[in-house]
NUGU-865580 format. One record per atom (N, C-alpha, C): residue number from 1; residue in one letter; z, x, y. Coordinates in steps of 0.05 Angstrom, whole numbers. Layout:
REM NUGU-865580
NODE num residu     zz     xx     yy
NODE NUM      A      Z      X      Y
...
***
This chain:
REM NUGU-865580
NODE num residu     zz     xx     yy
NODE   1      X   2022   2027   2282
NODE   1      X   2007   2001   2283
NODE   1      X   2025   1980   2270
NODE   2      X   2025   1964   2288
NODE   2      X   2053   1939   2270
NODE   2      X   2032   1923   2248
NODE   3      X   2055   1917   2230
NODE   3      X   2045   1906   2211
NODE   3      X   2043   1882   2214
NODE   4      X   2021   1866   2193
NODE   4      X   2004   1839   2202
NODE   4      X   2021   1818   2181
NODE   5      X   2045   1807   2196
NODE   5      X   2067   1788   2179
NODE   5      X   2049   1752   2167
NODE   6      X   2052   1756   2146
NODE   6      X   2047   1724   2139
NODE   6      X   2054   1709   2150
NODE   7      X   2069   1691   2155
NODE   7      X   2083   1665   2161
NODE   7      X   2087   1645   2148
NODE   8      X   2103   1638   2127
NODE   8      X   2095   1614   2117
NODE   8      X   2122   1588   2123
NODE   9      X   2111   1573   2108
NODE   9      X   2125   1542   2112
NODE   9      X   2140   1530   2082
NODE  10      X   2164   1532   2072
NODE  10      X   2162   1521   2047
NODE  10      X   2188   1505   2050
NODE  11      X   2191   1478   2042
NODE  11      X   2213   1457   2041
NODE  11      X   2225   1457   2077
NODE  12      X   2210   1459   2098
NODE  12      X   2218   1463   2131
NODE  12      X   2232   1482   2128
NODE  13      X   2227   1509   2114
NODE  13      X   2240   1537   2126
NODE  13      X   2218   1560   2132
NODE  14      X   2221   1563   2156
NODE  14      X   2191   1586   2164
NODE  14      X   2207   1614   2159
NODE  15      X   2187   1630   2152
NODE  15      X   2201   1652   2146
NODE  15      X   2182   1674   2136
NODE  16      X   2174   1708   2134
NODE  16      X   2161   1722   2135
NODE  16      X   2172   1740   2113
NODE  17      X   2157   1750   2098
NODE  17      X   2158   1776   2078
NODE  17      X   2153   1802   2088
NODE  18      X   2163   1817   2111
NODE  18      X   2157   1837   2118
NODE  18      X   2147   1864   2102
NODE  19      X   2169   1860   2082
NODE  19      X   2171   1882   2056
NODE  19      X   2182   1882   2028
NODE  20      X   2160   1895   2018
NODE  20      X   2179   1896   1979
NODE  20      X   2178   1917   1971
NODE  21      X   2201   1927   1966
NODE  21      X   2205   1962   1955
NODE  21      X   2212   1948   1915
NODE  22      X   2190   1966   1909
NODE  22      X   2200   1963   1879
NODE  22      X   2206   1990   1859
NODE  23      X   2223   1993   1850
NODE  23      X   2236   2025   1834
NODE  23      X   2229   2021   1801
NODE  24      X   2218   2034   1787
NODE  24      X   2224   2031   1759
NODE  24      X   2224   2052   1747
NODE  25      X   2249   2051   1731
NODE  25      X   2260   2075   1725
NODE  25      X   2260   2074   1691
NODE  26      X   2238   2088   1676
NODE  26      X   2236   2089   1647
NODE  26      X   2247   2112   1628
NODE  27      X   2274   2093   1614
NODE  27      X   2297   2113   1594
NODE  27      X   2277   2123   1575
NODE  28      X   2291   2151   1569
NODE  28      X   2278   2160   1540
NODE  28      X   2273   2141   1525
NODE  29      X   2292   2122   1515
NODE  29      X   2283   2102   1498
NODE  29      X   2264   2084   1500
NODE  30      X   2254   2080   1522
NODE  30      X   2233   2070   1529
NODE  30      X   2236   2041   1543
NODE  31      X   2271   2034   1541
NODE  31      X   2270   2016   1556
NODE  31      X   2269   2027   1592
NODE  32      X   2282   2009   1612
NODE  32      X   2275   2007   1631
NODE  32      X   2290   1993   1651
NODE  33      X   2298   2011   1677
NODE  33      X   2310   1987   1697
NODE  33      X   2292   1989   1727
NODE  34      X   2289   1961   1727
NODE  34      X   2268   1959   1746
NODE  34      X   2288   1941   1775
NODE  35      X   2287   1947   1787
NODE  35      X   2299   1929   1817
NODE  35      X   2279   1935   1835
NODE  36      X   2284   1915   1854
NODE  36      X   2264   1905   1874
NODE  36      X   2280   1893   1893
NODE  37      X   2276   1902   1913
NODE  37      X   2289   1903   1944
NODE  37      X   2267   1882   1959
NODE  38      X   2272   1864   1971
NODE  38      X   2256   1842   1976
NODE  38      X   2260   1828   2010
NODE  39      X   2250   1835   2029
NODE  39      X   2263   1836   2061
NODE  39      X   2247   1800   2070
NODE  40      X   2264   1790   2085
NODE  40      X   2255   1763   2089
NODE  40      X   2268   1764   2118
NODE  41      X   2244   1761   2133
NODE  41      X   2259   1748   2163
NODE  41      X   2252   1718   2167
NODE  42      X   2273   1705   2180
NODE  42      X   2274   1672   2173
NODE  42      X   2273   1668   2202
NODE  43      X   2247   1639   2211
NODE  43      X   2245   1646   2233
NODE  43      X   2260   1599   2232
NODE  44      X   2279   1600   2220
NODE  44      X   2294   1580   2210
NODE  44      X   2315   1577   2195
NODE  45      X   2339   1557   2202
NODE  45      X   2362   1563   2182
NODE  45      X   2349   1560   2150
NODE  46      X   2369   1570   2134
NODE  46      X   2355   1565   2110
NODE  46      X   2382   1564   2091
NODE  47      X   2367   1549   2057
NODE  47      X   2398   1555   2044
NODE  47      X   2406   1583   2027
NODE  48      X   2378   1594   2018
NODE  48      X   2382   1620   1993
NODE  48      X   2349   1629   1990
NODE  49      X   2348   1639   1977
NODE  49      X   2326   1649   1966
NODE  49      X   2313   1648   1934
NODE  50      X   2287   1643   1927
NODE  50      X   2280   1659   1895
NODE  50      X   2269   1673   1894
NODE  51      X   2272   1680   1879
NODE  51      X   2256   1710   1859
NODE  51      X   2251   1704   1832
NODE  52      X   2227   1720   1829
NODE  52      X   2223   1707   1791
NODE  52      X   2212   1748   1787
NODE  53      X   2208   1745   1758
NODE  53      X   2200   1762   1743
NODE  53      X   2200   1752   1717
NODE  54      X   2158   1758   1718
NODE  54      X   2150   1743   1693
NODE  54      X   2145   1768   1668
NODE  55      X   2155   1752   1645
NODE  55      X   2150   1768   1621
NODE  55      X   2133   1773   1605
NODE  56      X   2105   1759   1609
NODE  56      X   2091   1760   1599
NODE  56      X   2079   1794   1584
NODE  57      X   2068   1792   1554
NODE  57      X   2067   1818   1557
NODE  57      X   2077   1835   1530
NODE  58      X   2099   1818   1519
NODE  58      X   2113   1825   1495
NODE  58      X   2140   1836   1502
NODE  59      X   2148   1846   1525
NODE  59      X   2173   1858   1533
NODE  59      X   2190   1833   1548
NODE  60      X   2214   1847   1540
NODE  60      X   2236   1819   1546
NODE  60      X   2254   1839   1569
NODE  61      X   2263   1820   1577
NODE  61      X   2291   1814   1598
NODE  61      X   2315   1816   1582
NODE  62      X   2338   1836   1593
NODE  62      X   2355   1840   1576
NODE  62      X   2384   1829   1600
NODE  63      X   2408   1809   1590
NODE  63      X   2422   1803   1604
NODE  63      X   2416   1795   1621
NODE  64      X   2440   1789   1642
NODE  64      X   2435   1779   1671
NODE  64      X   2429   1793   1690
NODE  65      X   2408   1789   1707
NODE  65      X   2404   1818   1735
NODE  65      X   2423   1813   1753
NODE  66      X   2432   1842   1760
NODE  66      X   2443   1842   1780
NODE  66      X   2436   1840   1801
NODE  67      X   2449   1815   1830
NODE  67      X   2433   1816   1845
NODE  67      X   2460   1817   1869
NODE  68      X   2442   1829   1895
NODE  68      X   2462   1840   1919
NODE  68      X   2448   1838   1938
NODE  69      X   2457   1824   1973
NODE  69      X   2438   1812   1992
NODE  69      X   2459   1828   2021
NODE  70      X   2433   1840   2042
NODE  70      X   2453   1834   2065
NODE  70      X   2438   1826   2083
NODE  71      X   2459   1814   2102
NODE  71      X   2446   1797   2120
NODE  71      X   2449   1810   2146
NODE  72      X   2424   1816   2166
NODE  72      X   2433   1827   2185
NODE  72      X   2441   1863   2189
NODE  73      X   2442   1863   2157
NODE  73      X   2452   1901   2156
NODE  73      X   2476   1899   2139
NODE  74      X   2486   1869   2142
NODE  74      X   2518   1879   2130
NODE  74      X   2519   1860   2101
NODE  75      X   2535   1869   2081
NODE  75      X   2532   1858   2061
NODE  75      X   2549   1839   2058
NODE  76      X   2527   1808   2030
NODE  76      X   2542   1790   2042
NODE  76      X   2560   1784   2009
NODE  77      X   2575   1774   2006
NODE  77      X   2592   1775   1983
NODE  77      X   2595   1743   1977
NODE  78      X   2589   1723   1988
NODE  78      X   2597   1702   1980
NODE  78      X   2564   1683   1966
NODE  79      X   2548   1703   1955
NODE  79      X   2524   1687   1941
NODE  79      X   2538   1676   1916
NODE  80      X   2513   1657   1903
NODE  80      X   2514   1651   1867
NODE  80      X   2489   1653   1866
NODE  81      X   2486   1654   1853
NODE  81      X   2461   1660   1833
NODE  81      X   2455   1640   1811
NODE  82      X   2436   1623   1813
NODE  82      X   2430   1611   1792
NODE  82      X   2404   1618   1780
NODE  83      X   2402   1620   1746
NODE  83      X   2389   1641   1727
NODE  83      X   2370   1617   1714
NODE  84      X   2342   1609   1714
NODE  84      X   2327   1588   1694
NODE  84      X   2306   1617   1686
NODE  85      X   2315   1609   1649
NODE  85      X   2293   1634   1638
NODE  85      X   2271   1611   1619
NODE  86      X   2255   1624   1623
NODE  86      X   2238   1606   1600
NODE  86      X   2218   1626   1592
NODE  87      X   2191   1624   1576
NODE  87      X   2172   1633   1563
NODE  87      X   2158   1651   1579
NODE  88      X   2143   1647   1602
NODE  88      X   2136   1655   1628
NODE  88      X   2160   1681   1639
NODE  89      X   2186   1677   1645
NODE  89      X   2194   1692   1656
NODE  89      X   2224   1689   1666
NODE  90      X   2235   1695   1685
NODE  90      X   2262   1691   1696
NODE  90      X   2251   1681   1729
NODE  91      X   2273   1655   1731
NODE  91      X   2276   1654   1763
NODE  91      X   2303   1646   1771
NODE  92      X   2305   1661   1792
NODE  92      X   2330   1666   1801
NODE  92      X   2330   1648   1830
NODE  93      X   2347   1628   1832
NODE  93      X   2356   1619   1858
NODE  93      X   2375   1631   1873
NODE  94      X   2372   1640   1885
NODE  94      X   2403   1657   1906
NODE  94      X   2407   1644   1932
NODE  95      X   2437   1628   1924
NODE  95      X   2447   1608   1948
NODE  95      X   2466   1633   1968
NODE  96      X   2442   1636   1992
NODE  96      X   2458   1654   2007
NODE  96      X   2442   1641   2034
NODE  97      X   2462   1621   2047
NODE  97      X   2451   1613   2074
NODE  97      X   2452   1623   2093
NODE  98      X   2434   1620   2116
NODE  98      X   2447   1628   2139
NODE  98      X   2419   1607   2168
NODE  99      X   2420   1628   2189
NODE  99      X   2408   1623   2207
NODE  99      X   2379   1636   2221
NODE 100      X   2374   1622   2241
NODE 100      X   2342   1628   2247
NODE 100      X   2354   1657   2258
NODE 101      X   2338   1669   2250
NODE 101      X   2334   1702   2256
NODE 101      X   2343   1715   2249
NODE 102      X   2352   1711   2221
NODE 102      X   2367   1732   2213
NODE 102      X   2350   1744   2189
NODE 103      X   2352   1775   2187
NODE 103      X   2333   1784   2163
NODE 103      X   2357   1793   2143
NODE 104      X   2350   1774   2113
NODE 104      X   2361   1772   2087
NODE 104      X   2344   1807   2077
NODE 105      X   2359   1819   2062
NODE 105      X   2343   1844   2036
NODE 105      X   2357   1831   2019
NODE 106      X   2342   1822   1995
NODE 106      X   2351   1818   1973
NODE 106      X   2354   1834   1954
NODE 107      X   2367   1845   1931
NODE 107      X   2363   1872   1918
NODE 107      X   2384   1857   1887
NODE 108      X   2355   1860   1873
NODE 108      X   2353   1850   1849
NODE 108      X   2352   1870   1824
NODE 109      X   2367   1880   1807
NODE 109      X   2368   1900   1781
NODE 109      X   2362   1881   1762
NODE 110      X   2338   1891   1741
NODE 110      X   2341   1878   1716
NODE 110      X   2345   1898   1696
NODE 111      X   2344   1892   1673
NODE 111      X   2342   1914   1651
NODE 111      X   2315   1903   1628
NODE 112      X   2301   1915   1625
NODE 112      X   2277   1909   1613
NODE 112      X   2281   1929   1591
NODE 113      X   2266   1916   1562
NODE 113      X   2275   1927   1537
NODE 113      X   2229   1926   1528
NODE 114      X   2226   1944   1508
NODE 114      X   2204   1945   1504
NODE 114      X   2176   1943   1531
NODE 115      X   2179   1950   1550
NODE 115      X   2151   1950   1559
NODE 115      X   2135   1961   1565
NODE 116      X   2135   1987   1551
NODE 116      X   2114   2006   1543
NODE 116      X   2103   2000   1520
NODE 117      X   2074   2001   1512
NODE 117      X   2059   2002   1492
NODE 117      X   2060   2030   1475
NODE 118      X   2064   2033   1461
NODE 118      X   2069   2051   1444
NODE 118      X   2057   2063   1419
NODE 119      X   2035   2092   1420
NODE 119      X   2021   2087   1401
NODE 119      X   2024   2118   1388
NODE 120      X   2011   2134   1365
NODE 120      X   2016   2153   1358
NODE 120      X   2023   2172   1378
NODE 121      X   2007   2178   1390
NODE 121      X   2004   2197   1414
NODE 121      X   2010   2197   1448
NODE 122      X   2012   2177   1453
NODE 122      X   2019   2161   1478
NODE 122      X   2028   2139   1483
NODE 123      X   2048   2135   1501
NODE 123      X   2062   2107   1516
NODE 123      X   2051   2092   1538
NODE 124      X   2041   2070   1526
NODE 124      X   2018   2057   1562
NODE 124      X   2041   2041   1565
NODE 125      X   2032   2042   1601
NODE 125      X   2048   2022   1620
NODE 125      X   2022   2002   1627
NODE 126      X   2026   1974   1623
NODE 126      X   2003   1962   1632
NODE 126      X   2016   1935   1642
NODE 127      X   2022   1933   1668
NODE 127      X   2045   1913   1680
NODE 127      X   2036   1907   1699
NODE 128      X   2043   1878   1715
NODE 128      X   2035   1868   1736
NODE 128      X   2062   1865   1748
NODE 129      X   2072   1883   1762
NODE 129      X   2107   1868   1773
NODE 129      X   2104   1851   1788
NODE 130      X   2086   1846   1809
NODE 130      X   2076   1826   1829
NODE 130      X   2056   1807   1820
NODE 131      X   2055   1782   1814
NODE 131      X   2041   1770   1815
NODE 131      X   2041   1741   1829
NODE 132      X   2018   1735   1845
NODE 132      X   2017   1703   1850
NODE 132      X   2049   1697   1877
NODE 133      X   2059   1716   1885
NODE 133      X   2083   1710   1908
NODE 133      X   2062   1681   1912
NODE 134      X   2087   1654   1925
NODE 134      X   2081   1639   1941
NODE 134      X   2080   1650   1970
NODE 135      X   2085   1673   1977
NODE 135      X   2084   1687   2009
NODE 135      X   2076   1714   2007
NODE 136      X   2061   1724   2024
NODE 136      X   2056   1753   2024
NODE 136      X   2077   1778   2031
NODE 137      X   2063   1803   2027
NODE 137      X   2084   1813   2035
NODE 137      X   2074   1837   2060
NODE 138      X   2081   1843   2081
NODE 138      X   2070   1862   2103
NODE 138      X   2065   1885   2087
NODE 139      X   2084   1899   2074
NODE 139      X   2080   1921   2062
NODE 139      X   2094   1926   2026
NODE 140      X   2082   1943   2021
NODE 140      X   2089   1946   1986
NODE 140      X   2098   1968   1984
NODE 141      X   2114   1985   1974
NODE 141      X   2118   2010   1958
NODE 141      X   2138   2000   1924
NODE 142      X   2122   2021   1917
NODE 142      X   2131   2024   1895
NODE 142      X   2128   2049   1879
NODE 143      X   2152   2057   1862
NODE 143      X   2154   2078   1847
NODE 143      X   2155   2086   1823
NODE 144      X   2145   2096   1810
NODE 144      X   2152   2092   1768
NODE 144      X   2168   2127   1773
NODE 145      X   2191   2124   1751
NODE 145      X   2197   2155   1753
NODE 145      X   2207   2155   1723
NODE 146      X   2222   2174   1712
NODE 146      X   2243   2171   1692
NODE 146      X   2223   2180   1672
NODE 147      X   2204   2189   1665
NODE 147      X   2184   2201   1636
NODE 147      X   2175   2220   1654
NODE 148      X   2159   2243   1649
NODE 148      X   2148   2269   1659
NODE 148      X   2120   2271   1677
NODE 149      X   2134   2254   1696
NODE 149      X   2108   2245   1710
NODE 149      X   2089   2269   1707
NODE 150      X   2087   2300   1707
NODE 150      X   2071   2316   1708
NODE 150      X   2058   2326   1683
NODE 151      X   2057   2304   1660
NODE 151      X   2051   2304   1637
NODE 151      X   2033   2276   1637
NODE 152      X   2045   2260   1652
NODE 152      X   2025   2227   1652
NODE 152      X   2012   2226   1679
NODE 153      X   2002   2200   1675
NODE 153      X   1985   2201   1698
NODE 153      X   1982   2175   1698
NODE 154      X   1983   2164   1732
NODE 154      X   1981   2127   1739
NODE 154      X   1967   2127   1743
NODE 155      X   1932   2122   1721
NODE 155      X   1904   2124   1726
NODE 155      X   1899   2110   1746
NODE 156      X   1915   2074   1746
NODE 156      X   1902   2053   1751
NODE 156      X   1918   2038   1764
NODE 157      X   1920   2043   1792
NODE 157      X   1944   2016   1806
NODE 157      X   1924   2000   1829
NODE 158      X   1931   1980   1816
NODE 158      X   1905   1957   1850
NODE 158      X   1927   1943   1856
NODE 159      X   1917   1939   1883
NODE 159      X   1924   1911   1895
NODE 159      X   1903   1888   1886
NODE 160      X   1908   1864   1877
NODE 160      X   1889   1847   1868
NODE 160      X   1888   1821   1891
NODE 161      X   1875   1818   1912
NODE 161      X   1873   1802   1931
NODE 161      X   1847   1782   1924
NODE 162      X   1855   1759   1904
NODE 162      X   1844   1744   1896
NODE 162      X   1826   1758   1881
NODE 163      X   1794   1746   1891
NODE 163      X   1768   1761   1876
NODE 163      X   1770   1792   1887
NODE 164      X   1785   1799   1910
NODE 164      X   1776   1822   1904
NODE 164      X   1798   1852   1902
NODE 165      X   1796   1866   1899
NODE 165      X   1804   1887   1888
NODE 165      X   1807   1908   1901
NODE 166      X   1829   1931   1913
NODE 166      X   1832   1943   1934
NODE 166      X   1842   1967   1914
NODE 167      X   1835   1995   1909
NODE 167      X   1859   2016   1909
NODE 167      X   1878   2018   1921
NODE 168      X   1900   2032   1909
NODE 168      X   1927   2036   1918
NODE 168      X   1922   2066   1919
NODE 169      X   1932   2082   1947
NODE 169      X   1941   2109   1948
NODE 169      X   1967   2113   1925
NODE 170      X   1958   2134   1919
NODE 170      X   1972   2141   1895
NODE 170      X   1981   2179   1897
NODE 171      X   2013   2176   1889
NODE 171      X   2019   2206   1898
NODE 171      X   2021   2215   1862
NODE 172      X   2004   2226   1844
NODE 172      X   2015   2222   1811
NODE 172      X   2040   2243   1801
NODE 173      X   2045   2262   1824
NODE 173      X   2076   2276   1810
NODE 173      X   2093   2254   1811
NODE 174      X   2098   2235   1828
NODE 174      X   2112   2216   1833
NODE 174      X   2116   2190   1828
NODE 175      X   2090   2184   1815
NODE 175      X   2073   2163   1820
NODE 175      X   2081   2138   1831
NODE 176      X   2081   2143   1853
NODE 176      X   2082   2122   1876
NODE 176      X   2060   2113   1889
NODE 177      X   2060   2089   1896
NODE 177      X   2042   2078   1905
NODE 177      X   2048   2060   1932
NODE 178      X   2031   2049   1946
NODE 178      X   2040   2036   1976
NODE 178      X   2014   2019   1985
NODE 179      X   2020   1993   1995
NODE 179      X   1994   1976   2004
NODE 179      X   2009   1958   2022
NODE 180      X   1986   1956   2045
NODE 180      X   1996   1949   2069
NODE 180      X   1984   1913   2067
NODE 181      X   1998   1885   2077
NODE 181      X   1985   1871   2070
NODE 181      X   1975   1859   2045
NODE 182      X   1996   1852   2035
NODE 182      X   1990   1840   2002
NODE 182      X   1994   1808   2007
NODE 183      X   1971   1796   2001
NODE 183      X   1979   1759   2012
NODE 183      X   1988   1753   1985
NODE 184      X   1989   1721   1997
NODE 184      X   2012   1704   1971
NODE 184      X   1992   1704   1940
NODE 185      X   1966   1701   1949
NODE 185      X   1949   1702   1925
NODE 185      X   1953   1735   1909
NODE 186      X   1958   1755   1921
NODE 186      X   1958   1781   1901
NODE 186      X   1971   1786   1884
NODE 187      X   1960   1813   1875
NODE 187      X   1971   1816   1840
NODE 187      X   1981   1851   1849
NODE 188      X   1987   1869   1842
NODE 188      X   2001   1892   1841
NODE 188      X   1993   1900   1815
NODE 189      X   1983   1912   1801
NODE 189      X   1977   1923   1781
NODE 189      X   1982   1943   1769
NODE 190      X   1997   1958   1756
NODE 190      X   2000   1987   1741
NODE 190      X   1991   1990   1719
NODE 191      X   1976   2013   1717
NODE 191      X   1966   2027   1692
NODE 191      X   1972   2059   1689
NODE 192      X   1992   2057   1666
NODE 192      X   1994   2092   1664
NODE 192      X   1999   2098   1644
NODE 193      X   2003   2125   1627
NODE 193      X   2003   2136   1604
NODE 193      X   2022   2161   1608
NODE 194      X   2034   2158   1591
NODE 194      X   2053   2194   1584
NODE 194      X   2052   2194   1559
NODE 195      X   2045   2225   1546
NODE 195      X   2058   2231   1520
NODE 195      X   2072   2216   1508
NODE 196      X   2068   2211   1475
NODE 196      X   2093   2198   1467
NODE 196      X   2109   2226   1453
NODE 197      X   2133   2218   1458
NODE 197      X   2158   2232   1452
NODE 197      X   2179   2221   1433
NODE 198      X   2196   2243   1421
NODE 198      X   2209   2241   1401
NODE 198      X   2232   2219   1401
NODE 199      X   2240   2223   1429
NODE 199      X   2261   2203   1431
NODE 199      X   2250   2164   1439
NODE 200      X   2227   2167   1440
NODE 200      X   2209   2146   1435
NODE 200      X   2206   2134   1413
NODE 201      X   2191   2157   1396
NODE 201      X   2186   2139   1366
NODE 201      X   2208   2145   1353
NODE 202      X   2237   2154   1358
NODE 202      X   2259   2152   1338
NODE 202      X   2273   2119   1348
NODE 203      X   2275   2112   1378
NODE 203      X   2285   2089   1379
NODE 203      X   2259   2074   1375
NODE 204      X   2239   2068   1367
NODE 204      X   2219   2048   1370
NODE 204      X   2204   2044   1342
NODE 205      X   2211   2051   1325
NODE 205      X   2196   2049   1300
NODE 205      X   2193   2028   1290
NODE 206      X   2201   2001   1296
NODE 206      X   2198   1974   1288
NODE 206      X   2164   1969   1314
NODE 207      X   2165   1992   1336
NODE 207      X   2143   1986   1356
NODE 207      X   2119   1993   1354
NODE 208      X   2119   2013   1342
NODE 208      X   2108   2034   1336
NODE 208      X   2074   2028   1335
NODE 209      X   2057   2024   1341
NODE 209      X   2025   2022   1329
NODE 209      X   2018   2043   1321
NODE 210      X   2000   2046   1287
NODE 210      X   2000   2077   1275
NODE 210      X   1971   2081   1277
NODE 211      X   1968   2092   1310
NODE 211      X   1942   2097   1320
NODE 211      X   1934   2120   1347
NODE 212      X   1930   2122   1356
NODE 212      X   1914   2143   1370
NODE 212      X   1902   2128   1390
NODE 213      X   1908   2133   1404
NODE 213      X   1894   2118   1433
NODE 213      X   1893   2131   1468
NODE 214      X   1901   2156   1469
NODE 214      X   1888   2177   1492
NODE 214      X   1862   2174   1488
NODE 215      X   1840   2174   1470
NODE 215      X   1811   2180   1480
NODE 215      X   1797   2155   1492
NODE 216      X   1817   2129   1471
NODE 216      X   1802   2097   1482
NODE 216      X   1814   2095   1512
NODE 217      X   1833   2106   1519
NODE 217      X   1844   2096   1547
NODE 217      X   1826   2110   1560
NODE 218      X   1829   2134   1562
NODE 218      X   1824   2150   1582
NODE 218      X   1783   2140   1583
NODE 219      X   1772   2128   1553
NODE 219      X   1746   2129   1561
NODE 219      X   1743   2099   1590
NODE 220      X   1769   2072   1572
NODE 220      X   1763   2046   1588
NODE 220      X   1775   2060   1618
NODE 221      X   1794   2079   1624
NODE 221      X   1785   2078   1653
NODE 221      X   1761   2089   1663
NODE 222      X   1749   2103   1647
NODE 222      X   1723   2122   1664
NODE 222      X   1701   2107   1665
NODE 223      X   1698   2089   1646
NODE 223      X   1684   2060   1644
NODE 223      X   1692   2043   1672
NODE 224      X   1720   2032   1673
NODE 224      X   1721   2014   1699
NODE 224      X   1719   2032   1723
NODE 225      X   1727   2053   1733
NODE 225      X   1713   2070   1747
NODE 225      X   1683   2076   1745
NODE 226      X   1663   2082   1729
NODE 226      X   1645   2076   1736
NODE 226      X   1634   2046   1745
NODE 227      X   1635   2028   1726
NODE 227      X   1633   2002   1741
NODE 227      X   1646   1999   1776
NODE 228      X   1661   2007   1776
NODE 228      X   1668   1997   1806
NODE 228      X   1653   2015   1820
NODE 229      X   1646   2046   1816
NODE 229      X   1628   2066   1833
NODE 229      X   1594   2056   1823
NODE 230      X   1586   2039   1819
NODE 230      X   1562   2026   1811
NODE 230      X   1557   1999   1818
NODE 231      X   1580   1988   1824
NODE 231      X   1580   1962   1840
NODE 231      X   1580   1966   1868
NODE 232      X   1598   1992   1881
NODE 232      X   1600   2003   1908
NODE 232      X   1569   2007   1917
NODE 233      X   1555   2018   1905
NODE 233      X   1524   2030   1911
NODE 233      X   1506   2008   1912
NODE 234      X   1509   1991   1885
NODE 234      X   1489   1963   1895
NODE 234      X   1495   1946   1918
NODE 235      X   1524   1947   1928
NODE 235      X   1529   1933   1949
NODE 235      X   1521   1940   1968
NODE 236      X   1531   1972   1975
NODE 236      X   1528   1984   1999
NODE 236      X   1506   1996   2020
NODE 237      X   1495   1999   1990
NODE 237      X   1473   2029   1991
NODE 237      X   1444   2006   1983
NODE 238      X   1439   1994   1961
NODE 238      X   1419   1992   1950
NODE 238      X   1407   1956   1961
NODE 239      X   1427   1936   1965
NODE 239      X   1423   1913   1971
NODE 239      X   1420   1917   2000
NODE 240      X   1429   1930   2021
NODE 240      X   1419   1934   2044
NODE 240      X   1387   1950   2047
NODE 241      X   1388   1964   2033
NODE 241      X   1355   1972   2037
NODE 241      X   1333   1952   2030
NODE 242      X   1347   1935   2006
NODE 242      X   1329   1915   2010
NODE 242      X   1321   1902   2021
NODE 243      X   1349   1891   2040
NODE 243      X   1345   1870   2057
NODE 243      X   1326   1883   2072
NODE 244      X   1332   1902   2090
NODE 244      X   1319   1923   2110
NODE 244      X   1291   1919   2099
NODE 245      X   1282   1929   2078
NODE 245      X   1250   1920   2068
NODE 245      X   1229   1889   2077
NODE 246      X   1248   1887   2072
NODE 246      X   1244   1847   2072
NODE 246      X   1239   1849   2104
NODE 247      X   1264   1856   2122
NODE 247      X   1260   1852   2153
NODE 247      X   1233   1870   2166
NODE 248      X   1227   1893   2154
NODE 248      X   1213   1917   2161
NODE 248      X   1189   1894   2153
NODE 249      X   1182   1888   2142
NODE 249      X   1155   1868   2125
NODE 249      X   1148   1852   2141
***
């Protein structure tokens, strides 16, 4: 089934988000390299592209990301990169022109320092890598690897399409996730937990929270899981019989 492309319009360059592959890969230490592969077919000449990644959150951006584009299949070597960081986040302009029809991958490495939460007993991931695109994207994957996936678990990944709220298929040895159709308004959401480990709290002890927090997580997801399996039923199940009453009357 082909996928259902945005289209958008920004400064007279038309152009489509077919796809965003995102990898994040979490060191013992608890830092992190996250890259994001970013596919643009341009249905207009154009001069470059941006990309941002916001920091909100307590975890910082470490150095400059590396970034690498090809055009067409073949790689292109003559970009620059211009870097504006502020409070919010990093955005990156990438002067890499070309012509109508040609599909840009952009492929962006950062290095991220602190963005696991970190508490006696467990490390939460609680991150939005996607948020607010000015363009959608046809399709999403994404992967968390690098801690013992078969020890944690990615309770909680949505797609956030404005007001409303979609699950993500979720594979948890792997914990990958994939959503078809993410518009410019959505959010991407991750929520997960692994053990905390030694080589954790030996590099993190300035991070450290001296608390216990597996029973509060694990209860707030069974809490927002119920709420959403209790909102499903009044919608589905219980507000249609009423109506039905009302018409039957």
């Amino acid at each position: 089934m082909p996928l259902s492309l945005q289209h958008v319009r920004a400064d007279e360059v038309e152009y489509s988000l077919p796809s965003y592959v995102g990898h994040l890969s979490i060191h013992d230490d608890g830092n992190a390299t996250f890259t994001q592969e970013v596919t643009y077919d341009f249905d207009s000449d154009y001069k470059g592209q941006y990309v941002t990644l916001g920091k909100i959150g307590g975890y910082s951006i470490m150095d400059d990301p590396k970034v690498s584009a090809t055009v067409n299949g073949k790689e292109k070597t003559d970009i620059t990169v211009e870097k504006t960081d502020s409070y919010e986040g990093v955005k990156l302009k990438v002067y890499n022109s070309g012509s109508d029809g040609d599909r840009v991958v952009l492929k962006v490495t950062w290095q991220i320092q602190h963005l696991l939460n970190l508490y006696s007993d467990i490390a939460v991931l609680n991150w939005f890598p996607i948020s607010d695109w000015d363009k959608g994207f046809g399709q999403v994957d994404f992967t968390v690897d690098g801690l013992d996936a078969s020890q944690g678990e990615l309770l909680r990944s949505r797609a956030i399409f404005g007001k409303k709220t979609h699950r993500l298929s979720v594979l948890l040895q792997v914990n990958q996730v994939h959503v078809d159709n993410l518009p410019a308004s959505g959010k991407l959401e991750l929520h997960a937990y692994w053990p905390m480990t030694s080589a954790l709290r030996e590099n993190n002890q300035a991070y450290l929270l001296n608390k216990t927090n597996k029973a509060d997580f694990l209860k707030k997801e069974a809490d927002i899981k119920k709420s959403k399996e209790n909102f499903r039923r009044i919608f589905y199940v219980i507000l249609p019989l009423v109506i039905l009453s009302f018409v039957l009357d």
